[in-house]
C-alpha positions in Angstrom: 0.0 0.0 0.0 2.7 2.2 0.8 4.1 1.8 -3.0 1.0 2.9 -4.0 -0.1 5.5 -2.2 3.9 6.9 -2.6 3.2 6.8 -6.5 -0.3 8.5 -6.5 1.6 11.5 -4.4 4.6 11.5 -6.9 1.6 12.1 -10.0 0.4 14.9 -7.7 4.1 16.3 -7.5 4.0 16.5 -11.9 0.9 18.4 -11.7 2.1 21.0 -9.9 0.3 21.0 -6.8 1.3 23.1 -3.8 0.5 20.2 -1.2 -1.5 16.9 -1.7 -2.4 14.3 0.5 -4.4 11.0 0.2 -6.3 9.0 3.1 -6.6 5.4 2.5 -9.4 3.5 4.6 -10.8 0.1 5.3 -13.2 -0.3 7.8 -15.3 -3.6 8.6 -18.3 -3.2 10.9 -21.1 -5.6 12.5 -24.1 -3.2 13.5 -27.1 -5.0 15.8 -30.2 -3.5 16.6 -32.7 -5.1 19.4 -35.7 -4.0 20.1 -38.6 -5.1 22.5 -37.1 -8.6 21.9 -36.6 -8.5 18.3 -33.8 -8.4 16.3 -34.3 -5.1 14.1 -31.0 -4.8 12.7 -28.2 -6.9 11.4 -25.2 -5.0 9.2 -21.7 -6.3 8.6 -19.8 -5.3 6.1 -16.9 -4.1 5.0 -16.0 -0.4 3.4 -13.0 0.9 1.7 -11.9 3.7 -0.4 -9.2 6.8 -0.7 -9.5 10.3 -0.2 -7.9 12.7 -2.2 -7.1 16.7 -1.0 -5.1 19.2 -2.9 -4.0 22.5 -1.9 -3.3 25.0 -5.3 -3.1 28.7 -4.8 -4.5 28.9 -1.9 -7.8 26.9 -2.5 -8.7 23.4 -2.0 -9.9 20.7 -3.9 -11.5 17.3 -2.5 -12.6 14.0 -4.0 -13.0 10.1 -3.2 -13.2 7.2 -4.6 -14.1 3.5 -3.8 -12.6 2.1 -7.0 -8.5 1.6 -5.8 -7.3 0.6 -9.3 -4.6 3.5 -9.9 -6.4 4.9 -13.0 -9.2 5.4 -11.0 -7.5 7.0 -7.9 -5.6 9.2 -10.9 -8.6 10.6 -12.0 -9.6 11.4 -8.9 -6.7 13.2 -8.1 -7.1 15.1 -10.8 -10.8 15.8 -10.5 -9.6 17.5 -6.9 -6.9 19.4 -8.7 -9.3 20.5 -11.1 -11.5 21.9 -8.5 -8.7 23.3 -6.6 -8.0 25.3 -9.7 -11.0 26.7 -10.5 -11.4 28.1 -7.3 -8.3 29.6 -6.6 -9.0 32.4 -9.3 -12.1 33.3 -6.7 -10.6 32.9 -3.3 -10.2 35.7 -1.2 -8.1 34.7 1.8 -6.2 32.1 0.6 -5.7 29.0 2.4 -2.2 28.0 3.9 -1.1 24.4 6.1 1.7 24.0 8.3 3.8 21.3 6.6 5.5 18.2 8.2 8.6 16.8 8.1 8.5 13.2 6.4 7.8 10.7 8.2 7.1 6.8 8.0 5.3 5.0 11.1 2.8 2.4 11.3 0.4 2.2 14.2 -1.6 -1.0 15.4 -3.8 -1.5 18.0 -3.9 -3.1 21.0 -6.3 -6.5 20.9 -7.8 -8.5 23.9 -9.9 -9.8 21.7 -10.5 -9.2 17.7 -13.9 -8.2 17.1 -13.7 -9.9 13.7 -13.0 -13.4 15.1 -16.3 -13.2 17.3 -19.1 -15.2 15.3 -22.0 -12.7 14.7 -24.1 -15.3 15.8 -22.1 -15.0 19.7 -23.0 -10.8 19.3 -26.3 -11.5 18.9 -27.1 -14.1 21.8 -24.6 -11.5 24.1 -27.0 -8.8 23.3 -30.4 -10.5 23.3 -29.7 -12.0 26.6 -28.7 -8.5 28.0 -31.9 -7.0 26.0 -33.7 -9.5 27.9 -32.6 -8.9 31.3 -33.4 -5.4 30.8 -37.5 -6.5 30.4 -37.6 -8.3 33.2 -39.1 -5.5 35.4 -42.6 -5.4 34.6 -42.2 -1.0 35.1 -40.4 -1.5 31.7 -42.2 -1.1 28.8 -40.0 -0.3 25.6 -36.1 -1.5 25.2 -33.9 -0.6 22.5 -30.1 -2.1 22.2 -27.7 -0.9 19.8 -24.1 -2.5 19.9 -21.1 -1.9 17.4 -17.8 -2.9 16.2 -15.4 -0.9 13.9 -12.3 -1.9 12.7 -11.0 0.3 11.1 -7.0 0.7 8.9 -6.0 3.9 7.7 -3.0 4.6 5.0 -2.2 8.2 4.8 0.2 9.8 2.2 1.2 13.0 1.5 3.1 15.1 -0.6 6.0 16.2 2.2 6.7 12.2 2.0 4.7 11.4 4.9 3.4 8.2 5.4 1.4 6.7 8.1 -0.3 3.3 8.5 -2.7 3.2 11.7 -5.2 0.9 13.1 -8.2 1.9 15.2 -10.8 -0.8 17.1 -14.1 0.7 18.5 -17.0 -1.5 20.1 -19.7 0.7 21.7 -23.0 -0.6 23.0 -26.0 2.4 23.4 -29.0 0.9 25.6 -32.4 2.9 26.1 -35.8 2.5 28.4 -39.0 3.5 28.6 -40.8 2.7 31.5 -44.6 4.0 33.2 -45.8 3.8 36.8 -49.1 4.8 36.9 -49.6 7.9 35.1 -46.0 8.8 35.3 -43.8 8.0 32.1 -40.0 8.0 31.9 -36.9 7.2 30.0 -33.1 6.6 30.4 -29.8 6.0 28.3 -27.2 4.3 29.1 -23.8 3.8 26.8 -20.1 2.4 27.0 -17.5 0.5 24.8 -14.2 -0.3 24.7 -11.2 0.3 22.5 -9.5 -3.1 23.4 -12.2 -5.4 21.5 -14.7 -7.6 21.8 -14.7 -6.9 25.9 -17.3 -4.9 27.1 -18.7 -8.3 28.9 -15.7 -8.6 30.4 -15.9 -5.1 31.8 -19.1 -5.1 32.7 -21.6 -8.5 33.8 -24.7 -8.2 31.3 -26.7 -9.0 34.9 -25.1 -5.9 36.8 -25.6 -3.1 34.0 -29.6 -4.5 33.4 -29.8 -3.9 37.0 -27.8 -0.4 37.5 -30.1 0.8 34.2 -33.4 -0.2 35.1 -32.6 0.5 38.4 -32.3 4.3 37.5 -35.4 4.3 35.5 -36.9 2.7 38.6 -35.8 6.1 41.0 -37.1 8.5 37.6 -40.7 6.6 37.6 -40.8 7.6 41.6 -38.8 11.1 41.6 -40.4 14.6 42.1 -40.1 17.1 40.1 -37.8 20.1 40.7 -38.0 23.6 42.3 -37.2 26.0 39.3 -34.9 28.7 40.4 -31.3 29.0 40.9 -29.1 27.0 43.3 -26.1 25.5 44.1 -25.2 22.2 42.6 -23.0 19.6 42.6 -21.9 17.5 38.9 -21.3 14.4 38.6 -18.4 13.3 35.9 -21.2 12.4 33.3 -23.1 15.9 33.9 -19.4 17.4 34.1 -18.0 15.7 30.5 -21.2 16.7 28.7 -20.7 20.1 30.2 -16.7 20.6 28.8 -18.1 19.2 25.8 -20.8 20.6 24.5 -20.9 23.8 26.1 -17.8 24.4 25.9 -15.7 22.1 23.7 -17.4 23.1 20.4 -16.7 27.0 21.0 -12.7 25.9 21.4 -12.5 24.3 17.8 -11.1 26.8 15.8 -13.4 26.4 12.5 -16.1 27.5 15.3 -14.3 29.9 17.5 -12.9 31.6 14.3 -16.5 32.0 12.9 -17.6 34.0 16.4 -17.9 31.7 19.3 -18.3 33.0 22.7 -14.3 32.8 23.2 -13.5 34.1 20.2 -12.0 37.2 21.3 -11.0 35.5 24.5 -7.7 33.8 24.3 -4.9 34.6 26.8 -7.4 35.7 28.8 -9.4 34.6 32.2 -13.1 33.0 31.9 -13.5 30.9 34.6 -12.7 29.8 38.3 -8.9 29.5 38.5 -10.1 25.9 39.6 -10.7 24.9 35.9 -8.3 23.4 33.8 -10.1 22.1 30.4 -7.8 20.1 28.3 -8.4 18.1 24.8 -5.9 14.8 25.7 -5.7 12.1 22.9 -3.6 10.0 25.2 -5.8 9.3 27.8 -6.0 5.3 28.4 -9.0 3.9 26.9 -10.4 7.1 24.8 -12.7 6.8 22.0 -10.6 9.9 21.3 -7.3 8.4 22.0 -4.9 7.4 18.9 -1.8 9.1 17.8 -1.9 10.5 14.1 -4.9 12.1 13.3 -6.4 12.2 9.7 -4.1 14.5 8.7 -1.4 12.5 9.3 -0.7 14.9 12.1 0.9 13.4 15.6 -1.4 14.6 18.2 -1.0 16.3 21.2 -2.9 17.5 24.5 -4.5 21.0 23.9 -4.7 22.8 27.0 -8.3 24.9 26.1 -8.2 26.2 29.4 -5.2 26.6 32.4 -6.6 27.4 35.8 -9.1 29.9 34.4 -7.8 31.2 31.3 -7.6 30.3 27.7 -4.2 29.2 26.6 -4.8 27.5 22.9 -7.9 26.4 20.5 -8.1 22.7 18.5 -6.6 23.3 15.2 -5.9 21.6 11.8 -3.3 22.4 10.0 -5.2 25.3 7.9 -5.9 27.0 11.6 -2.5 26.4 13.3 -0.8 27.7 10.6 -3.7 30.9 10.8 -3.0 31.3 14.5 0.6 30.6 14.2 0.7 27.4 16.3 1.9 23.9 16.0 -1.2 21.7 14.9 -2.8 19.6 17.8 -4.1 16.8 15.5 -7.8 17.3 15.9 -8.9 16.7 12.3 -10.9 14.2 11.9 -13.2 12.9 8.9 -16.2 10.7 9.3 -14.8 8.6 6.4 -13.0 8.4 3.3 -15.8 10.1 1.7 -15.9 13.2 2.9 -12.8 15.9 4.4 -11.3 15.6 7.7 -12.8 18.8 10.3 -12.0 20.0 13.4 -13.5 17.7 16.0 -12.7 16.9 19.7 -11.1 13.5 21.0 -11.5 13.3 25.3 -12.3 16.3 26.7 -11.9 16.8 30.3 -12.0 19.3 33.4 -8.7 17.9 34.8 -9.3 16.8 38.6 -9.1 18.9 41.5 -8.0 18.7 45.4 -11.6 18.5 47.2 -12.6 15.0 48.3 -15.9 14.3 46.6 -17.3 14.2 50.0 -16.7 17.8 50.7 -18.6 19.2 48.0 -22.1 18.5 49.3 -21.1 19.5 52.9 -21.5 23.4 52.5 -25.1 23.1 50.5 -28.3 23.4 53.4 -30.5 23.1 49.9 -29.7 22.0 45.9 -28.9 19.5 43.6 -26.8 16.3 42.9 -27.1 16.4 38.8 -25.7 12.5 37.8 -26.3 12.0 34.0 -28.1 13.4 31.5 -30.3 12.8 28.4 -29.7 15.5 25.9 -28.9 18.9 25.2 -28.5 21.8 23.2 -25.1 24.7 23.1 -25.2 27.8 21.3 -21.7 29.2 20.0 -22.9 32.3 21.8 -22.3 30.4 24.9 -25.9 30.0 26.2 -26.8 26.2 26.9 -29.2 23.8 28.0 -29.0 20.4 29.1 -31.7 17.8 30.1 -30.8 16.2 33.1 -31.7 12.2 33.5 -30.4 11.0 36.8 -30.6 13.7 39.9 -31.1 14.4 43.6 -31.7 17.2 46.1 -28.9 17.6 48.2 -30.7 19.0 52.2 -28.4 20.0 54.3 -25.0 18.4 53.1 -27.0 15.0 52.5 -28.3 13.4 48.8 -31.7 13.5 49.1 -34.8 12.1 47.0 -34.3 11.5 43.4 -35.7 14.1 41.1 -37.1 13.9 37.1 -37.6 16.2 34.4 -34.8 18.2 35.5 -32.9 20.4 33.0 -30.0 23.3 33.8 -29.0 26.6 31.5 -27.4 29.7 31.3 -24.3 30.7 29.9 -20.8 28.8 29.4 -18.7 31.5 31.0 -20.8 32.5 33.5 -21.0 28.9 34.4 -17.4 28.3 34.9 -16.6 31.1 37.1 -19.3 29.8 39.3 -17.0 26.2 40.1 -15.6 26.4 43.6 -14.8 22.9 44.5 -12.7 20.4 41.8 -13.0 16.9 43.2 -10.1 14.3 43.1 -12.1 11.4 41.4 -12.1 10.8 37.8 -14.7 9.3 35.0 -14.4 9.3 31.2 -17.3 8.7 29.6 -17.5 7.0 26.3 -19.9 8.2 23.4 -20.3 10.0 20.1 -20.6 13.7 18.7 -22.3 15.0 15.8 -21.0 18.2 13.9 -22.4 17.0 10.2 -20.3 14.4 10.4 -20.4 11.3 13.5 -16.9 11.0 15.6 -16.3 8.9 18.6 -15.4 10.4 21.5 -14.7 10.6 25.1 -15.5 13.3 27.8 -15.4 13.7 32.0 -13.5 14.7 34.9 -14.3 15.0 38.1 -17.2 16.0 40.6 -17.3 19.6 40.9 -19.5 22.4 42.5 -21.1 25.0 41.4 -22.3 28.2 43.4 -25.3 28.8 41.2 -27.3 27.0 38.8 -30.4 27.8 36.6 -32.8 24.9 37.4 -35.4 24.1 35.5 -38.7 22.9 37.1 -41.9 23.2 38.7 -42.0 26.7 40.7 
């Protein structure tokens, strides 16, 4: 592959080009649905194709293909040069890249057990048996289990002699419930995977997450609803991870920040508690968004998005790092080989703090312990609102009943000048993110308090 891929970026070299790259995938996936005890679903498969980028006067050009015989991957080539072209007699600001030195490394992943040597057969009795755990509680009355594996080999090759073989393994299993009592009518989610293979059973006993998950829909069918108002709060990692994400994550991508984001005239400067360090960290153990080249054949680094209160850096690609005048911090990612890598987080954290988890409910006579969530919506203006899945009131230092139909809002910065108690435990969640194109990723940190909290409710 490298032969090839070496040749295809020599033809880009006769044309002219002022940079050229070419992104090599092959992915195999098994997707299974359950629902209500029925298998809905059943996908395997296997996909594989090239993309092809080319940077001429300042413009860029894109195309794929599926078809790998070298005419084929020629032609697109050119069709992306051709496009490239044409635009760059209309662009206006014209695009530069930090380049690389060249570079030859081939990454594989580590394997407990191979996803692909699993029968399908074996997935689907593992996951009908867990689906049917989950009904046995006759409060349940809808079930829906998605579980997949992706295996996944990318070949990258660019024009600066840069080539870089890396394998990726994701399995990720997503559960939902709908349950009534009475009149009263609730939902939860529950999701996790692994990045070692086929071994989320031996994470986690089939028996022991049924129970933990319709044992939370069990406390949501019985909770009261909230007081609306503002309070004091306590977040759970979950709650916490969602939080750095999606409030605040997506306004630290530089495509985003760049186009007006809340921070976008922010940097070097102090937003939040000088408790709160946010950093982007593709080397966290276990990551959905931990691997070390990104699609850009960029090795990736830790972005520090926020150091005890202030902004110190955004994510970049190299387009942005080389706007900003920064090394790139490998954060471009592309859904697949048919569409152009974009700026997307990997695991985002609040890094832990100093505070036992204890300590943080002692101070609070009346709030809420907010544990997971179900949904939610961020603004690039920095306003946000979260549904809240899982909570508690906290009286008097203690966790209290469970509440439902809770949500939170308000705005990102004001938010995170509100934390005044960073917690020494630690939880990375595992899960996706759309932004028009699906990436895996992780988020968490710690339990931390908050001074103030817009809680939505009954009044």
């Amino acid at each position: 592959m490298q032969d090839f891929l070496i040749k295809l970026m020599d033809y880009a070299r006769s044309l002219g080009v002022d940079f050229a790259d070419a992104r090599m995938e092959r992915v195999e996936r098994t997707l299974i649905t359950i629902q209500d005890g029925v298998l809905k679903e059943l996908k395997t498969g296997i996909e594989e194709g090239v993309a092809i980028r080319v940077l001429y006067r300042g413009a860029w050009g894109f195309a794929s293909s599926s078809d790998l015989a070298f005419d084929s991957l020629k032609k697109a080539l050119e069709n992306a040069y051709a496009a490239a072209k044409t635009l760059s007699f209309h662009v206006r600001k014209p695009a530069r890249i930090v380049e690389l030195p060249a570079k030859t490394d081939s990454v594989k992943a580590s394997l407990k057990k191979d996803p692909r040597n699993i029968a399908v057969d074996i997935k689907i009795k593992d996951y009908i048996e867990y689906e049917k755990l989950l009904r046995e509680k006759d409060f349940v009355k809808s079930t829906t289990v998605y579980y997949a594996d992706i295996v996944g080999s990318t070949f990258y090759a660019s024009t600066e002699d840069r080539y870089i073989e890396q394998e990726r393994v994701i399995t990720w299993m997503y559960t939902w419930l709908t349950g009534r009592i009475n009149d009263i009518v609730a939902s939860v989610r529950d999701e996790r995977g692994a990045v070692d293979g086929y071994t989320i059973w031996d994470k986690w006993d089939k028996n022991k997450i049924a129970e933990y998950v319709a044992g939370k829909l069990e406390k949501q069918l019985k909770a009261k609803t909230p007081k609306g108002g503002v309070y004091p709060a306590v977040l759970a990692p979950e709650i916490v991870g969602v939080f750095v994400h999606e409030a605040f994550g997506h306004l630290a991508e530089a495509d985003l920040t760049m186009s007006g984001s809340a921070i976008s005239d922010k940097l070097g400067k102090e937003i939040a508690s000088p408790l709160v360090t946010i950093v982007d960290d593709p080397t966290i153990p276990g990551g959905f968004g931990t691997f070390k080249y990104d699609d850009e054949g960029v090795e990736t680094r830790k972005a520090v998005l926020i150091e005890k209160g202030v902004v110190k850096e955004l994510m970049v690609d190299r387009q942005y790092a080389a706007t900003l005048g920064i090394k790139p911090t490998g954060n471009a990612r592309a859904e697949s080989f048919k569409v152009p890598p974009l700026i997307r987080m990997r695991n985002t954290i609040l890094v832990p703090g100093d505070y036992d988890k204890e300590e943080l409910f002692e101070d609070i006579k009346y709030g809420y312990y907010l544990v997971s969530f179900r949904g939610g919506q961020a603004n690039l203006d920095g306003t946000f609102q979260v549904g809240v899945q899982e909570a508690y009131e906290i009286v008097n230092g203690e966790i209290g009943d469970p509440i439902r139909n809770m949500s939170i809002s308000g705005n990102t910065l004001d938010t995170l000048k509100e934390v005044d108690a960073v917690a020494k435990d630690f939880e990375l969640e595992l899960g996706r993110c759309g932004k028009g194109q699906l990436a895996y990723v992780s988020d968490g940190g710690p339990h931390i308090r908050v001074r103030k909290i817009v809680i939505g409710g009954a009044r």
